[in-house]
DSSP file (Angstrom, degrees, kcal/mol; ACC not computed):
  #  RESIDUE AA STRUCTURE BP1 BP2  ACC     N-H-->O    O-->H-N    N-H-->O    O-->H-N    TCO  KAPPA ALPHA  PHI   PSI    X-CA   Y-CA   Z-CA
    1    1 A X              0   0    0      0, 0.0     2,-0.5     0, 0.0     5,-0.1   0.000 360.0 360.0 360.0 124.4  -98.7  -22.1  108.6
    2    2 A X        +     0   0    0      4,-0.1     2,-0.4     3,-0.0     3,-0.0  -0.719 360.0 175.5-114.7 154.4  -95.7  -23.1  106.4
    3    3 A X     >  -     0   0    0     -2,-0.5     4,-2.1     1,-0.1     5,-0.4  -0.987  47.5-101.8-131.3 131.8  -92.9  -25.5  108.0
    4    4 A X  H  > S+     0   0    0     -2,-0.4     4,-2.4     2,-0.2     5,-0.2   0.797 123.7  54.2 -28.9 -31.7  -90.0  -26.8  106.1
    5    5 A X  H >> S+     0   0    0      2,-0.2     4,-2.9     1,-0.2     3,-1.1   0.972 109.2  47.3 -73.3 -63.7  -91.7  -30.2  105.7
    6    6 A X  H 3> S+     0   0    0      1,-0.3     4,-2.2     2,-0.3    -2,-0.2   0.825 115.0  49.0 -33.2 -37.5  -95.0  -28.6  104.1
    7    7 A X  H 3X S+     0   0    0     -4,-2.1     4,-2.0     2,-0.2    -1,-0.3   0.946 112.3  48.3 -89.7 -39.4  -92.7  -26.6  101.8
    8    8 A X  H <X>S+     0   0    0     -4,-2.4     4,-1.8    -3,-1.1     5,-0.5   0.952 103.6  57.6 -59.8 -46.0  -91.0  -29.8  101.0
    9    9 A X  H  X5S+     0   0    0     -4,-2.9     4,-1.9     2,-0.2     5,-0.2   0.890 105.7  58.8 -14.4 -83.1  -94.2  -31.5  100.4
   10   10 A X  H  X5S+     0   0    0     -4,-2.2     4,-1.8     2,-0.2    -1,-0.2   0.728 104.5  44.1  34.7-106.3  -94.6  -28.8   97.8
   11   11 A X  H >X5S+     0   0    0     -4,-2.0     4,-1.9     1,-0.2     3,-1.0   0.965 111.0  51.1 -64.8 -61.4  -91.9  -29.4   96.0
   12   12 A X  H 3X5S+     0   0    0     -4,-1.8     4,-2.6     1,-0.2    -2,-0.2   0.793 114.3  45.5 -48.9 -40.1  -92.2  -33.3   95.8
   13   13 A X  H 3X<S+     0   0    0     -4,-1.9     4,-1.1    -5,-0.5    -1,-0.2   0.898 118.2  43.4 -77.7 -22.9  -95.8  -33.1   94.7
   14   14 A X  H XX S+     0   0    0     -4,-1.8     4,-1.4    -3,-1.0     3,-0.6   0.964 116.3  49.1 -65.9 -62.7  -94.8  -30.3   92.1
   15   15 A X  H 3X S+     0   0    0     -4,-1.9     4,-1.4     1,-0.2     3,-0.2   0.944 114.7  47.4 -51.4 -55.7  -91.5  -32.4   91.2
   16   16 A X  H 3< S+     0   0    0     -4,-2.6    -1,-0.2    -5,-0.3    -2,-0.2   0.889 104.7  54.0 -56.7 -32.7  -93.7  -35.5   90.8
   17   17 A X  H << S+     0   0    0     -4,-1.1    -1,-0.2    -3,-0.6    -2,-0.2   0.895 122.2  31.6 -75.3 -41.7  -96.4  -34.0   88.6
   18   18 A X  H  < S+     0   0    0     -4,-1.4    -1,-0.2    -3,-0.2     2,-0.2   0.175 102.2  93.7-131.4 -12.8  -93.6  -32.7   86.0
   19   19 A X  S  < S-     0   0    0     -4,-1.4     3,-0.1    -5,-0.2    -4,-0.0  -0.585  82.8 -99.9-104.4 164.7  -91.0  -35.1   86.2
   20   20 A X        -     0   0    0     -2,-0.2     4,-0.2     1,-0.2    -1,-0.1  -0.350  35.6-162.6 -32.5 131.5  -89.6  -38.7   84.4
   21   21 A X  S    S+     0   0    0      3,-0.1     4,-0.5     2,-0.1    -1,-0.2   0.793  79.0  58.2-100.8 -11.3  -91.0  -40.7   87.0
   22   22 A X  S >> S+     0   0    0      2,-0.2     3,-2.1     1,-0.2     4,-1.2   0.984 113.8  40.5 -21.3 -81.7  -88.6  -43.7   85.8
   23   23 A X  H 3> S+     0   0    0      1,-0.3     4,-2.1     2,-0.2    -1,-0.2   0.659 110.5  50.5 -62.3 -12.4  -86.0  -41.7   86.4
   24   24 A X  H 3> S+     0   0    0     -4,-0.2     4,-0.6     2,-0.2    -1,-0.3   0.568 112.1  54.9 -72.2 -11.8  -87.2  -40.1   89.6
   25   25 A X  H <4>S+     0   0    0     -3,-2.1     5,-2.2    -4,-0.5    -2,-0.2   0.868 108.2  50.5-101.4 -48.0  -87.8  -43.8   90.8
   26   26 A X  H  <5S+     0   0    0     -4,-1.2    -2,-0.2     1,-0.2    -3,-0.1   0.879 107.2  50.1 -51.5 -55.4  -84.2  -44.6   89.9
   27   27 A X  H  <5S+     0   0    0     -4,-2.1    -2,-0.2     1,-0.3    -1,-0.2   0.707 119.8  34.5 -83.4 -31.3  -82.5  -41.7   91.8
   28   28 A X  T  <5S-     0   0    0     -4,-0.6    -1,-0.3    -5,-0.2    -2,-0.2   0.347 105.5-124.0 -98.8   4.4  -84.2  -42.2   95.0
   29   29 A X  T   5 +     0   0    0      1,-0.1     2,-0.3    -5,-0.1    -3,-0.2   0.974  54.1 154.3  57.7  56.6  -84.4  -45.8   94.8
   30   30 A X      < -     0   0    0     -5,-2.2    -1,-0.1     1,-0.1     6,-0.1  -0.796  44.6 -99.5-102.9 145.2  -88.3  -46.1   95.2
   31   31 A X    >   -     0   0    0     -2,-0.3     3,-0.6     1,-0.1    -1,-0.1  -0.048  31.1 -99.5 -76.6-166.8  -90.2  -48.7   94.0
   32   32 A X  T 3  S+     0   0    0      1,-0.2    -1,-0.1     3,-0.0    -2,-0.0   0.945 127.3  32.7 -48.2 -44.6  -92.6  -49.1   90.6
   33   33 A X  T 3  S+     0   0    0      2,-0.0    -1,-0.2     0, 0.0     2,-0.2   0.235 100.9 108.7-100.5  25.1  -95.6  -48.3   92.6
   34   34 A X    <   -     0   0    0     -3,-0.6     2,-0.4    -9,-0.0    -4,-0.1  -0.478  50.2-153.5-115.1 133.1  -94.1  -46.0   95.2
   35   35 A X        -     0   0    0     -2,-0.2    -4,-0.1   -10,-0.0    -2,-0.0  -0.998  33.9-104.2-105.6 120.4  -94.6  -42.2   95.6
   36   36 A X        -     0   0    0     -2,-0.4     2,-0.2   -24,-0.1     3,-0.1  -0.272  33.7-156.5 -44.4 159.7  -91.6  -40.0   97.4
   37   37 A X     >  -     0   0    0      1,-0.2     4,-2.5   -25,-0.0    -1,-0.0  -0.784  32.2-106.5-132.2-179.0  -92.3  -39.1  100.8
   38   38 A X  H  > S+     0   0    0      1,-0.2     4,-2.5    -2,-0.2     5,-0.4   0.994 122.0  57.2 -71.9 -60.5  -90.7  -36.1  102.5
   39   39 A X  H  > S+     0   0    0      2,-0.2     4,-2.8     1,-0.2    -1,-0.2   0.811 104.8  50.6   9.5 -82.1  -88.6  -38.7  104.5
   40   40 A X  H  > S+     0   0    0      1,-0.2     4,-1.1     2,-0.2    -1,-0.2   0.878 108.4  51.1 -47.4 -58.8  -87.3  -40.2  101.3
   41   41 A X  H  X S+     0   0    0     -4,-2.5     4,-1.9     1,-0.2     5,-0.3   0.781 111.3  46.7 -35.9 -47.7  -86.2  -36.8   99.8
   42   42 A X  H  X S+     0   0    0     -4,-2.5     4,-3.1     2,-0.2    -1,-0.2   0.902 110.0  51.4 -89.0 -28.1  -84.2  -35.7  102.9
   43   43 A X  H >< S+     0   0    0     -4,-2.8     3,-3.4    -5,-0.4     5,-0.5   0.767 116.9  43.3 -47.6-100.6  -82.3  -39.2  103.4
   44   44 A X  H >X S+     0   0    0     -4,-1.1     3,-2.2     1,-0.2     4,-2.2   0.445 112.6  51.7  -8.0 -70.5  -81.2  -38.9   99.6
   45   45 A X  H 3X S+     0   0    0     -4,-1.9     4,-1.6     1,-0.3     5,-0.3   0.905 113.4  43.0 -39.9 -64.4  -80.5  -35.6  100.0
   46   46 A X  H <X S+     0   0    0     -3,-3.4     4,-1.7    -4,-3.1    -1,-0.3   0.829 112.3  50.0 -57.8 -20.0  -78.3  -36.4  103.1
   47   47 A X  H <> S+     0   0    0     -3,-2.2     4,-3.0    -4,-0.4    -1,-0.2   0.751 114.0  47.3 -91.6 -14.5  -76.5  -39.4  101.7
   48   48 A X  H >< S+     0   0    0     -4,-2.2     3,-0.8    -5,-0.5    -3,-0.2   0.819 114.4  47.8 -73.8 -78.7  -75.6  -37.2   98.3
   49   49 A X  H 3< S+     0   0    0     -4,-1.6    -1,-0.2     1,-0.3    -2,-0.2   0.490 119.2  39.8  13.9 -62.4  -74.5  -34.3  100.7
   50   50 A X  H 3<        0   0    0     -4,-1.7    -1,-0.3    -5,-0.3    -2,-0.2   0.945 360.0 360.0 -71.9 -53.5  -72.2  -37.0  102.9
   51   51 A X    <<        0   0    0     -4,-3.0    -2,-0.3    -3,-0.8    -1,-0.2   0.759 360.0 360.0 -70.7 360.0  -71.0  -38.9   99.9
């Protein structure tokens, strides 16, 4: 069964495997040892959205 979160999941583990992770660490403001979580992704998302 896919649900928006699972399809964000997805993407985050896909986006992780392939990406900077410095800079991925930067732009969501995660720590060194830190993974996004689907959470993280939809805050960010919202404050870029609002600001």
């Amino acid at each position: 069964m896919h649900t928006i979160k699972s399809d964000i999941n997805t993407a985050i583990e896909n986006m992780w495997r392939f990406t900077d992770k410095n800079k991925t660490r930067k732009i969501l403001r995660i720590g060194e040892y830190d993974k996004p979580s689907c959470k993280g992704i939809v805050t960010m998302i919202k404050y870029y959205i609002i600001c």
